[in-house]
N, C-alpha and C positions, 0 to 999 in steps of 0.2 A: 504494500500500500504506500504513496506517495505521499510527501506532505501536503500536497495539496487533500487529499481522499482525509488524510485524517482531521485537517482542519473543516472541511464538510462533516464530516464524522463528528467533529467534538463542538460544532453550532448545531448541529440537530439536537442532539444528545442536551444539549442548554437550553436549545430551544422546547423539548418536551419536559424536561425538570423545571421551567418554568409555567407550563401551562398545569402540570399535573399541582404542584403548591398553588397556583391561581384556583383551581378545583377543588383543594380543600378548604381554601379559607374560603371559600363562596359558599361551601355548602359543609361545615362547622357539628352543626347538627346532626347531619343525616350521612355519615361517615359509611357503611353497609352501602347503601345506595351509592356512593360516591366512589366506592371501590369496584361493584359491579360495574356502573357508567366506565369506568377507566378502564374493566377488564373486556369488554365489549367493542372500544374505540381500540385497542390496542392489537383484540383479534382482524379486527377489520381491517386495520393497519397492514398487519402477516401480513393476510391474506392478498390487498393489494399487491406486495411488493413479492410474492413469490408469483401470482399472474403475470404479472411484469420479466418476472426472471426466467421465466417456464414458457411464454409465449409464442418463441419459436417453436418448442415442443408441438404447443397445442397447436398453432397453424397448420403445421405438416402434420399432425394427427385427423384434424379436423378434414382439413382439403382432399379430395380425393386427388389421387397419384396417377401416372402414365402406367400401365400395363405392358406387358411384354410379352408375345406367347411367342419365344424363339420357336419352337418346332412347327407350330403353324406357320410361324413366317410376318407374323401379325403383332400389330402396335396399336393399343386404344389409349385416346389421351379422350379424362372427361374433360367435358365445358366448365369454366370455373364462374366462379357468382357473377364476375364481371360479364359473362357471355361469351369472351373469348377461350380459344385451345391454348396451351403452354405446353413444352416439350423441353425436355434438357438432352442437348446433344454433347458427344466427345467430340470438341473440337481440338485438334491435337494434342489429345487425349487429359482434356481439362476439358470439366461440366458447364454447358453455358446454356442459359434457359432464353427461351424465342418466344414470341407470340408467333400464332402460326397465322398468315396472310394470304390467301387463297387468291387475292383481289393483286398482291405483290409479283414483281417478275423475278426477282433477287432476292439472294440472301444476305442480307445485311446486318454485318456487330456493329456495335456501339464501338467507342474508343478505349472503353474500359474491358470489354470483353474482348475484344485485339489483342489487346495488351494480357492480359489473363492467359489466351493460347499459343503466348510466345511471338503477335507481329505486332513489332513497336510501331504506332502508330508515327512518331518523331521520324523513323525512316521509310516511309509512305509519301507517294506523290499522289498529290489529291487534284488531282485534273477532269476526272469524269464530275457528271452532273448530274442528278437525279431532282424526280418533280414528288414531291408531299404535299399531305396537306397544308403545311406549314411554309409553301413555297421551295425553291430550288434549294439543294444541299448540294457541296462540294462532297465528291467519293473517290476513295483511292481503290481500287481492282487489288486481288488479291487470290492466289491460288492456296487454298488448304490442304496440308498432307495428309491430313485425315480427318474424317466425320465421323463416329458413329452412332447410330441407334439403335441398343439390343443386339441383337444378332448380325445387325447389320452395317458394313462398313464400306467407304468411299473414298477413295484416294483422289489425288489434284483437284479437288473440287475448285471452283468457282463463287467467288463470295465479294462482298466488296464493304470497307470499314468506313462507316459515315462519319462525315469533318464537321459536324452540327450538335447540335445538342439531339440526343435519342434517348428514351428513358429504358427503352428493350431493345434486346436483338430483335429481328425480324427474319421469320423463316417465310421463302416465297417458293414458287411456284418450280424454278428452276432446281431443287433440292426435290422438292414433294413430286416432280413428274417423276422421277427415280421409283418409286413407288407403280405396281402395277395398276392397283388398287384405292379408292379414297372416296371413303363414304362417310357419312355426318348422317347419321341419324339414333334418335332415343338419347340425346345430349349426348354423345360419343359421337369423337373423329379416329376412322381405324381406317389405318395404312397397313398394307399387303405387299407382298414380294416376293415372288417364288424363287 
């Protein structure tokens, strides 16, 4: 712990030794009550700060997960609350999560996730141009030595690292036609490939 963490540490800690003495002298009388009232605010308290600490957890508990059925050949990614597909792929062999963009031509990382699978965005020439909703974005081209999905794997792929602000990678059309297979239905997107 830093001295910064314990100096938080030691005004919290002052800060509830004062409000708990503001509590008793407020309520003098009726001490029983006053100890439950504290023991009450204090579960409640946990309990926030282990939600808080465990919320990763719950996310990925709660969320339904991509599917895999290597011997089928088969990949179901559910729809998530947002209405979009998500997908984590081994992009040179580092996990990088995409919205999946049926509407997109490209596969498109962010700067961060480039950077994540090894292509420093800093030695990128960002000359291509691509159209968003957000207006034109600078793209630098980019061959990936490897993709993969489950059972499934893809050498010199074709991808290109956006010079803009992008909150997601973006899987498009030219990754997904790889696929024999691609149906959307009963909230499930499943991809096939013999």
């Amino acid at each position: 712990m830093s001295g910064f963490d314990l100096g938080r540490l030691g005004y919290l800690g002052l800060l509830l030794a004062v409000l708990v003495i503001w509590m008793f002298v407020q309520h003098r009388g009726q001490l029983a009550k006053s100890l439950q009232q504290l023991a009450a605010w204090g579960l409640i308290f946990v309990a926030v700060l282990a939600a808080i600490g465990l919320w990763e957890d719950i996310r990925h508990t709660v969320m339904p997960q991509q599917a895999v059925f290597a011997e089928a050949g088969r990949v179901e990614l559910p729809r998530a609350p947002d209405g979009h597909y998500y997908v984590t792929l081994d992009i040179n062999a580092v996990p990088v999560r995409f919205v999946v963009d049926t509407g997109a031509t490209g596969m498109v990382l962010t700067r961060e996730d480039a950077s994540r699978a090894g292509l420093h965005p800093e030695d990128l020439i960002f000359h291509g141009q691509a159209m968003t909703a957000n207006g034109a974005v600078m793209t630098a081209p980019v061959r990936l030595d490897s993709v993969g999905l489950g059972p499934f794997e893809d050498r010199g792929v074709r991808a290109f690292v956006n010079g803009g602000e992008m909150g997601q990678s973006l899987l498009g059309m030219s990754y997904l036609q790889r696929f024999d297979r691609l149906e959307i239905s009963g909230g499930r997107m499943v991809l096939e490939r013999g």
